[in-house]
N, C-alpha and C positions, 0 to 999 in steps of 0.2 A: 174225368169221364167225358168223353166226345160221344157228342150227339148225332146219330145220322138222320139223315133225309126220310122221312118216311113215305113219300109220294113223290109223283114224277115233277109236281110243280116246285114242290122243295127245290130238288135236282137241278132247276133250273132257274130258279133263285138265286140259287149258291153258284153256279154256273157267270149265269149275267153279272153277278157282283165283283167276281173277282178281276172281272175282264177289265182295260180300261180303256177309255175314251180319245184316240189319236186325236182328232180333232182339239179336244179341249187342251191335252195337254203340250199339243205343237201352240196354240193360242198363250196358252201360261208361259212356257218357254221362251216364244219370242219376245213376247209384252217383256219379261225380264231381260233376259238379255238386250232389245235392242233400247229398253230405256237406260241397263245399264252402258251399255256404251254413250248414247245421248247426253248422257249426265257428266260421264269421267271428261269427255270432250268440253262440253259448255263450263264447267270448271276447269279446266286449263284455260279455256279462251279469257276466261273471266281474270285469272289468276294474274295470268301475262306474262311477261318478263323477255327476257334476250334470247329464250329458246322456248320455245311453248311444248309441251310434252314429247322429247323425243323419243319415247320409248311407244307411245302411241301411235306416234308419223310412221311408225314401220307396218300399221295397218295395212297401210298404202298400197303395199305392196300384194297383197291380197285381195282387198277392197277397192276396186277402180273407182275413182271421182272421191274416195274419202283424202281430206285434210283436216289439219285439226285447226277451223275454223265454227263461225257459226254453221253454214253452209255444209259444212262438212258433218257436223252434228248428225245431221236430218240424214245426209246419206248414211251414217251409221248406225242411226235408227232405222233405216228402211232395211240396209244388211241385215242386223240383228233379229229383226222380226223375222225374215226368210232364214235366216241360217238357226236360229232357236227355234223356226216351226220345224222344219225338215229334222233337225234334231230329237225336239219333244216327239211327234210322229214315229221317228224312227225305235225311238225309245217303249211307246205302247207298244208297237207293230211286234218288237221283237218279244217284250212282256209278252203279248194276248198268243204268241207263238209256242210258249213256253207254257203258258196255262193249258193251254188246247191240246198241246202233248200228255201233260201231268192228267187231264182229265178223260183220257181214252180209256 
C-alpha cells in the first residue's frame, strides 16, 4: 500500500528528501578519491624497489607535477579532491535533474 502526501507540506518533504546535496557529495568524493590516490602513492614510496609503481607514473601524464614520490603524493591528493569534487557534483547535479523531471 503506498501512501500519498496528504498536504502540500508532505509534498515538499518528500520533494526536498529525495534531492541530493552537490556540495556534500562532491566533498565525500573528493576526500576519497584523493586520499585514495595519497595512500596508493606513499605505499609505493614506502615499498621501494628498482622501479616504484609504474603503472602509477602514467598519472603523469594527466596530472602535471604528479610523481610517485612523497611530494608527489600531496599533488595527487590535491588532484583527487578537485577531480572527485567536480565528479561527486556532477553526479548530484544530474541526479536532482532527473528528480525534478520525475516530479513534474
Amino acid at each position: 500500500m503506498l501512501v500519498q502526501p496528504e498536504n502540500t507540506n508532505d509534498e515538499q518533504l518528500t520533494r526536498a528528501v529525495l534531492r541530493l546535496n552537490g556540495t556534500v557529495w562532491g566533498l565525500a568524493c573528493g576526500i576519497l578519491c584523493g586520499l585514495s590516490l595519497f595512500l596508493a602513492t606513499i605505499l609505493l614510496v614506502i615499498k621501494g624497489g628498482k622501479t616504484i609503481g609504474p603503472h602509477l607514473k602514467l598519472l603523469s601524464q594527466f596530472l602535471i607535477g604528479y610523481r610517485v614520490t612523497v611530494t608527489g603524493s600531496f599533488v595527487a591528493l590535491a588532484y583527487g579532491l578537485l577531480i572527485g569534487f567536480l565528479a561527486g557534483w556532477l553526479v548530484a547535479w544530474v541526479y536532482n535533474r532527473i528528480v525534478s523531471l520525475r516530479n513534474r
